[in-house]
N, C-alpha and C positions, 0 to 999 in steps of 0.2 A: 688638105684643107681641114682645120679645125671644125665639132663639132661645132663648137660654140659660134665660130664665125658664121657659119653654116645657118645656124639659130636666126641670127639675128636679122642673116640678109636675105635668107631663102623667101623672106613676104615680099620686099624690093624685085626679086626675079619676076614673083605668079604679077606685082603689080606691073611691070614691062612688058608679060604676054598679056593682060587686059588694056594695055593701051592699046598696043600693036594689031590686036585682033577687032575686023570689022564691027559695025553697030546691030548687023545682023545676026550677029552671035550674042546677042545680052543675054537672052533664059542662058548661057552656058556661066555667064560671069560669077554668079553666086558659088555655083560649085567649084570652078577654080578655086574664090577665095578658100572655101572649106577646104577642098585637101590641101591648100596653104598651112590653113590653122590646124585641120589632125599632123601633118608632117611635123609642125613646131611641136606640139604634145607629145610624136613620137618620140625625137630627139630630145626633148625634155625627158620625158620619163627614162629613157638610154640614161645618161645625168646622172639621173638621180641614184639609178639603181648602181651606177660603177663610181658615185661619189663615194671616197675612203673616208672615215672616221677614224678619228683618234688624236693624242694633242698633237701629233705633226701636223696634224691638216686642220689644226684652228682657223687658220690665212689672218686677216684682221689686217695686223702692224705689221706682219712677216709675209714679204713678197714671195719669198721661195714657198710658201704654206698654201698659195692659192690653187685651185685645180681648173683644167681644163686651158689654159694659159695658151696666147701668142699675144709673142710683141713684135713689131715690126717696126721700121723707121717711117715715115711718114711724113715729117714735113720738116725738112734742114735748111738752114739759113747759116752762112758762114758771117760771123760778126764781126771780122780782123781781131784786132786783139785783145777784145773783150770775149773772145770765146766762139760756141756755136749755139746757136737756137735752136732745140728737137725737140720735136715732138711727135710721140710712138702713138700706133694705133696699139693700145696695152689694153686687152680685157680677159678675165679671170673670173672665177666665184669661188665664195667661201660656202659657211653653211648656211649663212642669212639669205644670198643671195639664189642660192639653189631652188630653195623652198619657195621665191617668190618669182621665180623664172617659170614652174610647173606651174603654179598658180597665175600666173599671166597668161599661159599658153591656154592652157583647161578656159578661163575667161572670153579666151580670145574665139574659141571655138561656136560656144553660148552668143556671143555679139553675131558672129556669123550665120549663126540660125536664128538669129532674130533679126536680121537683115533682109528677109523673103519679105517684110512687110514696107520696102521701099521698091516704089513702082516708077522713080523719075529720075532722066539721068543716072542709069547703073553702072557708067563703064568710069565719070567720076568719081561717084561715091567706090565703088572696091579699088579703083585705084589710091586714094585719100585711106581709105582704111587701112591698106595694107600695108601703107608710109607709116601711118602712125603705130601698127605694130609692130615693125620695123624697130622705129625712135624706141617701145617702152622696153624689147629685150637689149638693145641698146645701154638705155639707162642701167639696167641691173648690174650690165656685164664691165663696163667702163672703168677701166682703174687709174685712166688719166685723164685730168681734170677737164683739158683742153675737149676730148672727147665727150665725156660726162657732158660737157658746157652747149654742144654740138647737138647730141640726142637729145637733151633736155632740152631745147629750145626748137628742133625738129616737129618734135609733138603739137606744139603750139599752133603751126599750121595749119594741120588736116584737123586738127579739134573746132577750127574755127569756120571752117568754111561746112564740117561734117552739122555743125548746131546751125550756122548762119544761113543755109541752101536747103539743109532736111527737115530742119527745125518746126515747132508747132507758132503760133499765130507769132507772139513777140521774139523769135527767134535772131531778130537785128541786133536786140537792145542784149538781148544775154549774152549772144556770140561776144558782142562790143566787150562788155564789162567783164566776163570770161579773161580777152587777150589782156585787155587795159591791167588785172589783177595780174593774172599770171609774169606779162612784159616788166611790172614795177617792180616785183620781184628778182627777176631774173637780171636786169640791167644791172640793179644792184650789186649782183654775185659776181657779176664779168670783173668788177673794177676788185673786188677782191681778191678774184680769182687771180690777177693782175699782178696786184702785189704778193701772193702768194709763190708766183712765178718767179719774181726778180727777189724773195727772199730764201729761197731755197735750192741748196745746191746736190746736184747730183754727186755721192764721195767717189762713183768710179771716175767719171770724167771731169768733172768740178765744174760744169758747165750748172746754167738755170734748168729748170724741170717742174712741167706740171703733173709727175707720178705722183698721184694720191697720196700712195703707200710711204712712199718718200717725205712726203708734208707732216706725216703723223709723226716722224721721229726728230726732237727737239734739237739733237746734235747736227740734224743738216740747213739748219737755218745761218744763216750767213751773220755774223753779230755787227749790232747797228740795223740792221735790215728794217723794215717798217712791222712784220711779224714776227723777229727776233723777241724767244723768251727771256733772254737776256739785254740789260741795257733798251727795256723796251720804249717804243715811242708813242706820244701820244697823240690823237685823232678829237678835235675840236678840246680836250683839255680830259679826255677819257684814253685810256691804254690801248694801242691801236687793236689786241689780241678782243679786249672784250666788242670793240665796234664792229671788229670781222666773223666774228661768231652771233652777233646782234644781227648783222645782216643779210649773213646763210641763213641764219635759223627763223628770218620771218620770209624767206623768199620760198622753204621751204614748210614752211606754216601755211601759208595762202592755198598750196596743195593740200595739205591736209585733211580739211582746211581748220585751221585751230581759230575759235573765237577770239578776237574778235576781225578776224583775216577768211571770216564765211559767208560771206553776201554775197557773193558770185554762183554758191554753189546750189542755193534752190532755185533760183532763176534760171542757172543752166540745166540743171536736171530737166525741170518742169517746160522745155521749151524744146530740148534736145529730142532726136528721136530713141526711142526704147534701146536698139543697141547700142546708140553712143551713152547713153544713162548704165551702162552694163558698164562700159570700156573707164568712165569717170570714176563712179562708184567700188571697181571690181579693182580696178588697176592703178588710176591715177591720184588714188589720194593715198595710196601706197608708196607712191613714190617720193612724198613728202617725207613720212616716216624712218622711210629707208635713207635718205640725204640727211636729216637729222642723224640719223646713228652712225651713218658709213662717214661724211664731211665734216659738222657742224662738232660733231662732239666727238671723233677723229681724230682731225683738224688741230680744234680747241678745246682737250678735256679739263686741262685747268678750269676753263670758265663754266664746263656742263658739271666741275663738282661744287664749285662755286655757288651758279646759279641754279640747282636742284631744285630748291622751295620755287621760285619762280616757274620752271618748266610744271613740274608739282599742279602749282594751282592754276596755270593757262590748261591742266590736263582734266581735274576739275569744273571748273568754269563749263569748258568746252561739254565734257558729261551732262552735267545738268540743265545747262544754258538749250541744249539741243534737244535735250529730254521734255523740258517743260515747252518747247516752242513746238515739237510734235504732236503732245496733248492739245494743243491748239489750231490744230490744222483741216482741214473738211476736203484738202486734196490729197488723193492717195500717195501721188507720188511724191508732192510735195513732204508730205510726214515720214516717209522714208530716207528722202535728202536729210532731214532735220537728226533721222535718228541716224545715219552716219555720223554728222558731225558729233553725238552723243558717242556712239560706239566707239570712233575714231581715238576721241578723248582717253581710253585705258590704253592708248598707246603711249602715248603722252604719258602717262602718271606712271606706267610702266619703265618708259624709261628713263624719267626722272628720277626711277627710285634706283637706279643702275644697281641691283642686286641680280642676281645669275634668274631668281625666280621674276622677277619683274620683264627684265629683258627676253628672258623666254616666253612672258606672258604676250610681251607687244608685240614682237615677231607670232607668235599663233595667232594674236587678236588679227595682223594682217591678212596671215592669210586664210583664218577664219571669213574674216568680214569679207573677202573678196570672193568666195564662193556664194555667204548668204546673201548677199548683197545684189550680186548678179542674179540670182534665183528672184529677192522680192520684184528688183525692175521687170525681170521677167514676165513675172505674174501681172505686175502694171498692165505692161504692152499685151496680156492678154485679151483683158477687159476693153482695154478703150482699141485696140483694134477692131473689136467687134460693137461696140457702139459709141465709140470717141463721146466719151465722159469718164469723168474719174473722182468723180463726187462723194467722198463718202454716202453723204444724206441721200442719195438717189436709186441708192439700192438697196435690195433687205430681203431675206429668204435665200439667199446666192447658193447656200447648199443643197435645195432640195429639184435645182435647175444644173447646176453641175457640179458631182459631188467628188468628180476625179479631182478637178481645180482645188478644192476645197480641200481637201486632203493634202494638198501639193502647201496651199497657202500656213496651213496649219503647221505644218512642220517646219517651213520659214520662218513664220511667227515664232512657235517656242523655241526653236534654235538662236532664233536675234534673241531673245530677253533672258539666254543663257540656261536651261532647262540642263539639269545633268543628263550625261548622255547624249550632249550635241558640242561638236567643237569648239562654240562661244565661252560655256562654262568654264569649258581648262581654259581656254584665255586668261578670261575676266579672274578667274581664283586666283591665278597665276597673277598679275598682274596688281591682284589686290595684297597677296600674299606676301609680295617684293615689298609695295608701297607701307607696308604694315613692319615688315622689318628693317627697314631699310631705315640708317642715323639721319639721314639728309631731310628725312621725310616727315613734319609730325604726323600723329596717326590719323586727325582729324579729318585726312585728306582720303583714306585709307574710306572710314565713314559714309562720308561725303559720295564717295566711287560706288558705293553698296545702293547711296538714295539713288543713286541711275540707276539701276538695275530694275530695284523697284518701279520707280518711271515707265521704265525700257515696258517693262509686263502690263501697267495701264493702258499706256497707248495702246501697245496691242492688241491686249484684250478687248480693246473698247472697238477696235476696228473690227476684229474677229464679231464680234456680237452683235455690231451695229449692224455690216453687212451682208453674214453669212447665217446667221441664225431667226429663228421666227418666221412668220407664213411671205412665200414670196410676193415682195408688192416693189415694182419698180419704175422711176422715173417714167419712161419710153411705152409702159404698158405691154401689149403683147407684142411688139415691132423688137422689142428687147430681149424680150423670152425666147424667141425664133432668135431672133441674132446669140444671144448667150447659149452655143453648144459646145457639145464638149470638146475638150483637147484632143489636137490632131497628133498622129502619128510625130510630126517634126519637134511639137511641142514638148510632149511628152519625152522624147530623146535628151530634148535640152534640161529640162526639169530631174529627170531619172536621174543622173550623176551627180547633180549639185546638190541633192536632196540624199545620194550615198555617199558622197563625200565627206558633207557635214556629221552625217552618222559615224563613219566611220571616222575621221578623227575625234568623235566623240568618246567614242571606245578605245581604240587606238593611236590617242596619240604621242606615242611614240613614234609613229612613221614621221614624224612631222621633228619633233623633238629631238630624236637621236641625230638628226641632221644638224639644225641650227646648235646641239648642246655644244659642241667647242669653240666653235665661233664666240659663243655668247660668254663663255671663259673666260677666252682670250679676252675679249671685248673689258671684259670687266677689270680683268688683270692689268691691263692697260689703262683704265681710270684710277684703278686703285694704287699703281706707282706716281698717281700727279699730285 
């Protein structure tokens, strides 16, 4: 059995013994899930440590380059004498995908200790959770489309019923507009994915093929095909290559979520319970990111060189758009949601600016953001578990009542708004660094990237000051002061790593770097020949 395979399915097992096992066993439910998710961390970090470097193991465009590899046959359809229909259960990882497999699992760990704070129906919810981690190592590992198409749509499920059944008061209306965004999206991608299929052929067999790897090289397109670089054809009076990259790339924006495809995502934050807020924010707007680089501009580099200034300034937009809606915010979590989509955004300009430093920047900004990210919801669900509010205005003095939190918050806070010496920083530099040299890109946008930042540090500040600093006086009075104690033992577990995580790739990131470096090479090498 393949590690990898093992990865992906070993949550679908622990989710089988929490069906199977009576209602009289729920206190046990929670801790299954957990050694679900350390087992995944193990075997992740396994990975990581015997992933090879060097330019053989770029992977990218080169199927033999990928590591950890099984393909198998999976779904055969004899079509007379037009050939055969197959479609392989194919999953691999490069160096992109590695680094964001560890970081899903570590993620996935944190959701699970913040999961002790659901007390209804347990044996659905860990069952539903453990689908949907399932679906997101799924995602990473997929190298064929059909599959990719299957996980990617998997998730959709347990997301909905996870916000719509756990959820906080309007938890209907978010679940809804949640599916509705993500489904328009996705529907879309099926009919491409479509034509993707019946234009490209496999050279061993000559048959159709939904191998990713296979899509990306221009000589297996069938000519005349509807994705044929040659002799192309055109879709309502537009090139069919730019409408099938127009329409991954907003199916995969809505994830993101890039403005102006982000209205789903404060609503469901803000409605979701605290560990699904960990699993959206930590994992699932990564998965956008990662479909943009690995499909959309894959796929279609001609048109990601093309439309660079475009992606460019949706990566912009998105920075600032989310930065200033933060500064206006009085719910905690809500101003978090808002500054992902800010954060989110240096992915975007990062890999618009498809320079080696850019690219390295948006890959660290991922899995940057998916550690600090998980850590601020975190700290959310500490507060309003203990007095369900999350008011900015309603609280004040917060350090001198708990000063371990306070410390926890603080290092999240200057770690988001890029503080050298925390993982954000090599992001964001990185990312600014690309966008600054990079032809595609005027510098303006480069500028522009830096006013977020600035941003990024107001909001927080103002939150940091408003809430935790000056003599305690709080909403709730003394009913508050008794409920606001300190972090427990469980907390503080989940807090400790995400808070030496960030430090440590702040100092070292190269653990992070040396992985994604050839991938991100090859990557580049590969636009630079369109």
């Amino acid at each position: 059995m393949n590690i990898l395979t093992l990865l992906i399915f070993s949550p679908a097992l622990f989710g089988l013994i929490i069906l199977a096992l009576p209602s009289s066993w729920r206190a046990s439910y929670k801790y299954i899930t957990l050694l679900a998710a350390l087992l995944q961390v193990g075997m992740s970090v396994s990975m990581y440590l015997n992933f090879k470097t060097g330019a053989a193991f770029g992977g990218f465009n080169q199927e033999g380059q990928y590591q950890f590899v099984q393909k198998l046959p999976w779904i055969s359809l004899n079509l007379g004498s037009t050939g055969k229909m197959q479609i392989d259960y194919f999953v691999g990882v490069d160096g992109m995908s590695i680094m964001l497999l560890v970081m899903s699992a570590v993620v996935m760990v944190i959701a699970t200790l913040a999961s002790w704070e659901i007390k209804s129906n347990l044996k659905g919810y860990f069952a539903l959770f453990l689908m949907l981690d399932m679906a997101v190592m799924g995602v990473f590992s997929a190298l064929d489309f059909f599959l990719f198409y299957l996980f990617y749509e998997l998730m959709l499920l347990p997301l909905y019923f996870l916000i719509g059944m756990w959820g906080g008061a309007r938890r209907e209306y978010a679940a809804i507009k949640f599916f509705l965004y993500t489904l328009f999206g996705s529907v879309f991608m099926l009919l491409v994915m479509v034509g993707l299929y019946l234009s490209v052929t496999d050279p061993a067999t000559g048959n159709h093929t939904f191998n990713i790897v296979q899509m990306m090289n221009p000589a297996n397109y069938q000519q005349g095909s509807v994705f044929a670089l040659l002799g192309q054809q055109t879709l309502f009076g537009i090139p069919a290559r730019i409408v099938g990259f127009v329409v991954l790339f907003v199916a995969f924006a809505i994830k993101v979520p890039v403005v102006p495809f982000h209205t789903w995502l404060p609503d469901a934050h803000v409605e979701a319970p605290t560990p699904v807020s960990i699993i959206l924010a930590g994992v699932l707007l990564k998965i956008g990111g990662y479909g943009i680089i690995r499909i959309c501009m894959g796929i279609f580099p001609e048109v990601a060189v093309s439309g660079a200034f475009w992606l460019g300034l949706l990566g912009v937009i998105s920075i600032l758009y989310g930065a200033l809606n933060a500064l206006a915010q009085r719910d905690l979590k809500r101003l978090i949601a808002y500054s992902s989509v800010s954060h989110m955004g240096f992915v975007l300009l990062g890999v618009a600016s498809q320079t080696a430093e850019g690219v390295s920047g948006a890959m660290m900004q991922m899995i940057s953001h998916g550690f600090l990210s998980a850590m601020l919801f975190f700290l959310v669900g500490v507060v309003y578990n203990r007095v369900h509010d999350r008011d900015i205005y309603n609280f004040r003095g917060l350090a001198t009542l708990m000063p371990d939190y306070t410390v926890y918050v603080m290092i999240a806070f200057f770690a988001s708004l890029g503080l050298p010496g925390f993982s954000a920083f090599v992001a964001e530099a990185f990312s600014l660094a690309g966008a600054f040299k990079s032809t595609l890109l005027p510098h303006w946008m480069a500028v522009c990237g830096s006013v977020g930042i600035l941003l990024s540090a107001a909001y927080f500040l103002w939150t940091l000051q408003r809430m935790f600093f000056g003599q305690a006086r709080l909403k709730g009075g003394e009913v508050w002061k008794t409920a606001l104690s300190k972090l427990d033992i469980r907390e503080k577990a989940a807090l400790l790593p995400l808070a030496l995580l960030a430090l440590l790739l702040g100092i070292m990131p190269s653990l992070a770097l040396d992985k994604i470096n050839d991938s991100v090479l090859a990557f580049i090498h590969f636009l630079q020949l369109k």
